[in-house]
Backbone as numpy.savetxt, mean C-alpha at the origin, in Angstrom:
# Nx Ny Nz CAx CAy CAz Cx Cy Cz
3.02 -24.15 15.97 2.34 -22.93 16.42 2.49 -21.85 15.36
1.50 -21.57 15.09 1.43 -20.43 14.24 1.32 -19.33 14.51
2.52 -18.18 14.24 2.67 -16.75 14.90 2.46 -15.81 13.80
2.20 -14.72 14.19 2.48 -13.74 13.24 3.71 -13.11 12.57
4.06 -13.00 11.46 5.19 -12.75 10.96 5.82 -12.18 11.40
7.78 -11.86 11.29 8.06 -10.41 11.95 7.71 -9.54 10.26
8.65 -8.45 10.91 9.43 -7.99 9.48 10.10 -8.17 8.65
10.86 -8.74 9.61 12.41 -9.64 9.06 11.90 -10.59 8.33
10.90 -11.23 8.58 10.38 -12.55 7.80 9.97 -12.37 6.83
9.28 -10.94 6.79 8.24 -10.65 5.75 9.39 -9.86 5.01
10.30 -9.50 5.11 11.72 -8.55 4.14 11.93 -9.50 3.61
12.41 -11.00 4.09 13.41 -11.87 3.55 12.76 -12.76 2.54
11.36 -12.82 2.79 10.29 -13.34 1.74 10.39 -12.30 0.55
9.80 -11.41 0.53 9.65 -9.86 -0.08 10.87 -10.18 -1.26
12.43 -9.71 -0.50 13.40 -9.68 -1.46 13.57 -11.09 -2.21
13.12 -12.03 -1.88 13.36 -13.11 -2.28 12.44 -13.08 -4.08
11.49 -12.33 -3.71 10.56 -12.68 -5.23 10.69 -11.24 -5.83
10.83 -10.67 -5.03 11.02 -8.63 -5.54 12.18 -8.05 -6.08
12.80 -7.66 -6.84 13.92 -7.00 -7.56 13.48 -5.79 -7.66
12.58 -5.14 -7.80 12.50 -4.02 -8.65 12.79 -2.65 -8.01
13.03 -1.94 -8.32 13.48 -0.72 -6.82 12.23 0.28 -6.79
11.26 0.31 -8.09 9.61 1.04 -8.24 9.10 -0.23 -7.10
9.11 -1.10 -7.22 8.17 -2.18 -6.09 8.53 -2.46 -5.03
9.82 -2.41 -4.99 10.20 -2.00 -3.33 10.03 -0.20 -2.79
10.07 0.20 -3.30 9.31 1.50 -2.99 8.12 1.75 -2.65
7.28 1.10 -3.73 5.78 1.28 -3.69 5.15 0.04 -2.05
6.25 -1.40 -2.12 5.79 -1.61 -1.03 6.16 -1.09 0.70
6.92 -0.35 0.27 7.68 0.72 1.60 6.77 1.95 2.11
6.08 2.27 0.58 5.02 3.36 0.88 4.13 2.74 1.83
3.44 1.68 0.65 2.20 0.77 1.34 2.26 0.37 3.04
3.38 0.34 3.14 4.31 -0.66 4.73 3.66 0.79 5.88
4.07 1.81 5.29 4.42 3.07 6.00 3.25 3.93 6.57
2.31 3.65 5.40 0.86 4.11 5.32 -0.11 3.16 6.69
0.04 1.62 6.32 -0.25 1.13 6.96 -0.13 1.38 8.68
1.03 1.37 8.54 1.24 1.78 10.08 0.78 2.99 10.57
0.93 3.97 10.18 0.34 5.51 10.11 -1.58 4.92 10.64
-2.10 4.52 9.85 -3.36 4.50 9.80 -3.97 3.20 11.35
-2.86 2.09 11.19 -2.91 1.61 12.23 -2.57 2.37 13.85
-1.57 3.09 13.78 -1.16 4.15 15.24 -2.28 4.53 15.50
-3.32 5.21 14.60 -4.27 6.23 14.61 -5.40 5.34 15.11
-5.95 4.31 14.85 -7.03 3.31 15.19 -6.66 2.34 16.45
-5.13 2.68 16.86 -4.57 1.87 18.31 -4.91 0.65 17.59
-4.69 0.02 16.83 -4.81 -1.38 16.29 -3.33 -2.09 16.06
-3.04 -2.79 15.55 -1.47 -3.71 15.89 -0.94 -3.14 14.59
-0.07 -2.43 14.82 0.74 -1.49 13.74 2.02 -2.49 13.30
2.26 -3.37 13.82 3.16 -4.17 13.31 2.63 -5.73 12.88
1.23 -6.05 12.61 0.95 -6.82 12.11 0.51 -5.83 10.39
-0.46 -4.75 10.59 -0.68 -4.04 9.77 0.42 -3.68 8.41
1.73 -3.04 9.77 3.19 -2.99 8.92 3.29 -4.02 7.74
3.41 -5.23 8.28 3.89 -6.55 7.98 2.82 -7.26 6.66
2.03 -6.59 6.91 0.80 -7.33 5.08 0.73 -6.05 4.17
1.15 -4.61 4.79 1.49 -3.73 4.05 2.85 -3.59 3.23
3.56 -4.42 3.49 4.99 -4.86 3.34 4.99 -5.99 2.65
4.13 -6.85 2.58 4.18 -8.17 1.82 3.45 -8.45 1.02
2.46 -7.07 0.45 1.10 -7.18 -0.37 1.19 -7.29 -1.33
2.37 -7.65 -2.56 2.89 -7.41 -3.94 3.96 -8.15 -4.09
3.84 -9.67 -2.92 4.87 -10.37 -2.98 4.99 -11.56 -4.52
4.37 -11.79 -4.90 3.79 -12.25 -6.29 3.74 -11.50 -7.60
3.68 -10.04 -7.16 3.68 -9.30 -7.94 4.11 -9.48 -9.45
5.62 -9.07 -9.14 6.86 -8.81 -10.22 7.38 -10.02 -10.90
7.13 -11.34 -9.98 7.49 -12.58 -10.84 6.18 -12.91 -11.58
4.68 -12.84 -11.42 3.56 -12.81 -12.25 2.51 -11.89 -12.03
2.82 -10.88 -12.83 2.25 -9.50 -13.07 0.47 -9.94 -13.93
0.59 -11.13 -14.63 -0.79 -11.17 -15.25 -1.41 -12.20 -14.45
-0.58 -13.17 -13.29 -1.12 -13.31 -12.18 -1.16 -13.03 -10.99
-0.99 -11.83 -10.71 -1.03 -11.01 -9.29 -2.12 -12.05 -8.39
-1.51 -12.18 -7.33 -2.07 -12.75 -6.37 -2.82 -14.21 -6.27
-2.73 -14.98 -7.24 -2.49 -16.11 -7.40 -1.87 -17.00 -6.94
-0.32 -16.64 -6.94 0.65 -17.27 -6.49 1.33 -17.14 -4.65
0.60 -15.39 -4.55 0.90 -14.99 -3.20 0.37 -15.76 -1.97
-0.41 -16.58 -2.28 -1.02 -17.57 -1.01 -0.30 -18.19 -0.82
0.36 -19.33 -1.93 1.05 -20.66 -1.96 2.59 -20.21 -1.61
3.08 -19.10 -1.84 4.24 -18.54 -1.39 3.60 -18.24 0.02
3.12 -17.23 0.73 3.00 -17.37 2.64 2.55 -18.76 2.77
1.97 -19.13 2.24 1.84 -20.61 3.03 2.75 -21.39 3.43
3.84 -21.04 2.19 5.22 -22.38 2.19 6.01 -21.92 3.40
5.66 -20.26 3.95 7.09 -19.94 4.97 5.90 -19.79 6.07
4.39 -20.55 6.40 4.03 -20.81 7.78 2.98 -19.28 8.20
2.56 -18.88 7.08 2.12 -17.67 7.40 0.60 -18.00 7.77
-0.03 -17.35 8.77 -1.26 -17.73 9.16 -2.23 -17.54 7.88
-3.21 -17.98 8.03 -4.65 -17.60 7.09 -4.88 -16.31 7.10
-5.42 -15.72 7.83 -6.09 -14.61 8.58 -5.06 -13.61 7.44
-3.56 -13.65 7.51 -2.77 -12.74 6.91 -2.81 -12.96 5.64
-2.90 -14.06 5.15 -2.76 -14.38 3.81 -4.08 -13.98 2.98
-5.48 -14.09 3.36 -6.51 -13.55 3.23 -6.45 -11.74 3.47
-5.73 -11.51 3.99 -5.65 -9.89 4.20 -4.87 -9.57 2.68
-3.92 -10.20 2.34 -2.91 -10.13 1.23 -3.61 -10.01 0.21
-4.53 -11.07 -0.14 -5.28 -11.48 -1.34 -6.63 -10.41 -1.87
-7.19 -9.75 0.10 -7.92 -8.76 -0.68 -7.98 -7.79 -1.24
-6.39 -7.29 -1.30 -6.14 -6.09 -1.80 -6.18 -6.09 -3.30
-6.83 -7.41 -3.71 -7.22 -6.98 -5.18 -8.36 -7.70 -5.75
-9.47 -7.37 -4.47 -10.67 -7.86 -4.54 -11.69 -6.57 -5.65
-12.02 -7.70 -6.45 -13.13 -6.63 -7.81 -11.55 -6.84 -8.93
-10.66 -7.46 -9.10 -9.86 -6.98 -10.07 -8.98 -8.59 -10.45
-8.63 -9.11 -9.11 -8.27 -9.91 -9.43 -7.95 -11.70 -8.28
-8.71 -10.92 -7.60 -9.29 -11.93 -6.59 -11.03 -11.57 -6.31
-11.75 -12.60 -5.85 -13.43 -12.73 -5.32 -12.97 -12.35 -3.77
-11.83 -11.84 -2.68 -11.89 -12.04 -1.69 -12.30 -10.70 -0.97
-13.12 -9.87 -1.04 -13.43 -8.89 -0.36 -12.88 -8.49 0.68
-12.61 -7.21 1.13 -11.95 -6.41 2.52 -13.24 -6.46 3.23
-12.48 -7.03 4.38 -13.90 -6.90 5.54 -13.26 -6.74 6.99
-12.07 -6.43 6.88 -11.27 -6.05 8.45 -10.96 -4.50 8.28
-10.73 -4.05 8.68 -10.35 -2.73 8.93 -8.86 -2.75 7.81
-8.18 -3.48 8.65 -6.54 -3.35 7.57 -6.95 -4.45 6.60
-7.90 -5.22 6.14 -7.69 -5.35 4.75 -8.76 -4.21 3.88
-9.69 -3.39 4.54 -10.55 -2.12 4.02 -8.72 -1.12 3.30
-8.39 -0.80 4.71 -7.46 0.17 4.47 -6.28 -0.21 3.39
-5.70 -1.48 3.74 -4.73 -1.69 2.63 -5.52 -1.59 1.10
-6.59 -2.17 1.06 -7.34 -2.35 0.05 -7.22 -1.01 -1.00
-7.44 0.20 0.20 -7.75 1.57 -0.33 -7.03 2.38 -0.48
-5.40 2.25 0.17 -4.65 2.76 0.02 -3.09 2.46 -0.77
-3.40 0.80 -1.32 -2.52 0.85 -2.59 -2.45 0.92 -3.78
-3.69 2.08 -4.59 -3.95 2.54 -5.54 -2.95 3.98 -5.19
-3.43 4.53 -3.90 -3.62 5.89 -3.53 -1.87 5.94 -3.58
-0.93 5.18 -2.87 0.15 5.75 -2.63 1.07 5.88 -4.22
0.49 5.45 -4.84 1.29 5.31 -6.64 0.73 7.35 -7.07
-0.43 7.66 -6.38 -1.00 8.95 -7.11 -0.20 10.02 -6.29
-0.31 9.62 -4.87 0.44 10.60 -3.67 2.00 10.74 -4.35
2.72 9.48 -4.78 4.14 9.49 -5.29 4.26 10.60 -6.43
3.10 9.69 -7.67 3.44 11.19 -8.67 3.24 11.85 -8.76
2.08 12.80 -7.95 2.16 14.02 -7.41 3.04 14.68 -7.00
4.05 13.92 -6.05 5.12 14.54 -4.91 6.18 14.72 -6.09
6.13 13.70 -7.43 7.51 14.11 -8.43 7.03 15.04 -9.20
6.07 15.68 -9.41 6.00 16.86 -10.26 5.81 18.08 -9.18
6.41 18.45 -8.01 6.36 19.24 -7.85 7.93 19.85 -7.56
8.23 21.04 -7.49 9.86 21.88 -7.37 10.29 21.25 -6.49
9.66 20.64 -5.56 10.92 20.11 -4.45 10.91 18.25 -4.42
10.09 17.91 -5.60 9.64 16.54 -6.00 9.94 15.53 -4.42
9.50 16.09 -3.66 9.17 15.56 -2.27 7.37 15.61 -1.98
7.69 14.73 -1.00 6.08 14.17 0.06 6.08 14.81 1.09
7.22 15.87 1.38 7.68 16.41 2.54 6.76 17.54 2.76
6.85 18.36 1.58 5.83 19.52 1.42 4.59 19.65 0.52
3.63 18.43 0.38 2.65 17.92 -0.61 1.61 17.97 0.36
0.93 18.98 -0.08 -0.63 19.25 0.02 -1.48 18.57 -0.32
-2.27 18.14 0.65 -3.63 17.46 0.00 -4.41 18.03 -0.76
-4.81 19.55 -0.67 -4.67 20.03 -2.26 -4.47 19.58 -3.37
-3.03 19.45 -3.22 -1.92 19.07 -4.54 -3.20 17.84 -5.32
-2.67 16.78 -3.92 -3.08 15.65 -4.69 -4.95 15.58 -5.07
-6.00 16.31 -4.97 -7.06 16.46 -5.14 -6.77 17.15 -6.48
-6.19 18.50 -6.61 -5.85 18.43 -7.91 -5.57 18.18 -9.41
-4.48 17.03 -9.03 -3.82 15.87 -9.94 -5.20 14.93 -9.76
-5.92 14.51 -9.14 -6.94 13.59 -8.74 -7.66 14.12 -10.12
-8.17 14.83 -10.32 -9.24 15.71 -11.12 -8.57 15.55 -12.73
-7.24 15.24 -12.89 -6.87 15.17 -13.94 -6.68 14.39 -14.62
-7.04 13.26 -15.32 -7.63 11.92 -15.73 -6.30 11.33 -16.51
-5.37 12.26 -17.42 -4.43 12.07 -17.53 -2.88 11.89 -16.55
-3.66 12.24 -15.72 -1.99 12.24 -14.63 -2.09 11.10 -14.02
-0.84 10.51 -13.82 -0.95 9.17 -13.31 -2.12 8.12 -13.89
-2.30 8.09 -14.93 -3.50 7.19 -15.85 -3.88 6.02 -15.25
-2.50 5.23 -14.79 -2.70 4.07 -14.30 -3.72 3.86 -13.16
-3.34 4.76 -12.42 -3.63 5.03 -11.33 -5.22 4.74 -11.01
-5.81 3.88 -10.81 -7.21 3.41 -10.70 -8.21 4.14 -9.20
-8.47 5.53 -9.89 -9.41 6.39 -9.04 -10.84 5.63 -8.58
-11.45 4.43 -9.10 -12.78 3.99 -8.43 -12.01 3.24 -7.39
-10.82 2.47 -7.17 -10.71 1.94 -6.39 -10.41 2.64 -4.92
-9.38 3.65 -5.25 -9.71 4.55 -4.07 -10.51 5.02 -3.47
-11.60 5.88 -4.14 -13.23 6.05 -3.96 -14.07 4.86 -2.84
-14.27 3.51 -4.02 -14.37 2.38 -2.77 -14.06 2.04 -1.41
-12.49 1.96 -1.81 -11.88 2.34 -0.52 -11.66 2.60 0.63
-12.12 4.25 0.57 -12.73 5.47 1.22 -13.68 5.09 1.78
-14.72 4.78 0.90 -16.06 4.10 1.49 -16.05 3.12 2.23
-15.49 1.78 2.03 -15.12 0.57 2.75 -14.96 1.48 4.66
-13.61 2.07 4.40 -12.91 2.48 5.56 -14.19 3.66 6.05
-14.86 4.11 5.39 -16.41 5.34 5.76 -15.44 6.27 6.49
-14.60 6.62 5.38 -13.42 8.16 5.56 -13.65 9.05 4.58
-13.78 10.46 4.70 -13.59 11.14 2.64 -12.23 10.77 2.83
-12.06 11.26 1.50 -11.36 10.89 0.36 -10.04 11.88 0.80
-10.89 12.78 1.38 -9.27 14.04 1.81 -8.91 13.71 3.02
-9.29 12.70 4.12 -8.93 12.44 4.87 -7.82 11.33 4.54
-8.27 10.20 3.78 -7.62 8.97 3.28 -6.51 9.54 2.81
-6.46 11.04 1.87 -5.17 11.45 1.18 -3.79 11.93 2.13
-4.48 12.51 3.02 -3.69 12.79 4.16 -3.10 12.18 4.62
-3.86 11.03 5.24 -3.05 9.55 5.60 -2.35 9.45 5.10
-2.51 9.32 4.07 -1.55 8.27 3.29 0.04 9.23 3.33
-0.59 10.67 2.64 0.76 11.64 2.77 1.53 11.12 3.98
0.78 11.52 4.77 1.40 11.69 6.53 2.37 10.20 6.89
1.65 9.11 6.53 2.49 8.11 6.44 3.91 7.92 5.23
3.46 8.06 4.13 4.51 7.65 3.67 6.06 9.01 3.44
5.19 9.97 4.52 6.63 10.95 4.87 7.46 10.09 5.52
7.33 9.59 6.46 7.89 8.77 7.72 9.00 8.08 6.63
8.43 7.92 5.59 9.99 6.67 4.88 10.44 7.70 3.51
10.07 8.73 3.52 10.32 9.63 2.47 11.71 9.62 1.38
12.55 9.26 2.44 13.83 8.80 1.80 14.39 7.90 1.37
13.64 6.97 2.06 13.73 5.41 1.39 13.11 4.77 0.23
12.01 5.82 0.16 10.92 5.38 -1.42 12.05 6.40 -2.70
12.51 7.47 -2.05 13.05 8.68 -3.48 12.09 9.62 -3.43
11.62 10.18 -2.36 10.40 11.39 -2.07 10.81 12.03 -1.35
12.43 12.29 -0.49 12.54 13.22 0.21 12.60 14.42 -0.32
12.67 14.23 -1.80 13.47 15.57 -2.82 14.62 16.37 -2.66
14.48 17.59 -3.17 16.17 18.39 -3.24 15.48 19.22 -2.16
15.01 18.97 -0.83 14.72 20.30 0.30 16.12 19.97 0.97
């Protein structure tokens, strides 16, 4: 019988291929956001949690194959399709053909560009917290092509669109969620 993951399942997978304390962060944001956006749509916030939490499980051991390997890893620990296909589209146009077409693979899709821009936003400011970060702020820094470079602004844009949210709504989210773990990513700051 095939169930849906817990957390615990999806942590003990996670640490198993993850070292890095930037990628366990970034997937704590992702985890946090998810749920935030799931509460708000009454949709299953702990399945949502749980592929927001496991979306970069491939990551750090093959970085020039992101998501390649992330199938054949949930597969080996019993993970349904349905989730593993949610996993894979979060890097549909880049590095998978698998398109977002559920709501939480739209949203994850769109919001793990966004939480890397929301982060370095929240460190350049005096209280280098998410605690007191304006969506302002981050529209701002958005506009500035050099800040956060990496940071891939069409995909958010898409995103946005996928989920048919602006863009200052999506930013919010994302803020609003990844306060909830503020201290666990290194964003509570010196308040």
């Amino acid at each position: 019988m095939v169930h849906d993951p817990t957390r615990e399942e999806a942590w003990a997978i996670l640490t198993e291929h993850v070292k890095s304390p930037n990628l366990i962060s970034h997937v704590l944001a992702v985890e946090a956001v998810m749920r935030h956006v799931a509460r708000k749509k009454g949709a299953d916030e702990e399945r949502w949690g749980v592929i927001g939490l496991i979306h970069d499980v491939d990551y750090e051991e093959h970085p020039d194959e992101h998501l390649l390997h992330a199938p054949e890893i949930l597969r080996r620990h019993g993970w349904p399709e349905e989730c593993i296909r949610a996993v894979a589209s979060h890097g549909w146009g880049f590095c998978t053909d698998v398109a977002p077409v559920t709501d939480l693979e739209k949203t994850l899709f769109a919001i793990d560009e966004l939480t890397g821009l929301v982060a370095a936003a929240a460190l350049v400011r005096p209280s280098r917290s998410v605690l007191d970060l304006p969506v302002k702020s981050v529209l701002k820094k958005w506009k500035d092509k050099a800040f956060a470079a990496g940071v891939d602004r069409k995909v958010i844009v898409k995103g946005a669109a996928l989920m048919e949210v602006p863009l200052e709504e999506l930013i919010a989210d994302t803020i609003e969620g990844m306060r909830t773990v503020a201290e666990e990513i290194g964003l509570k700051g010196n308040r």
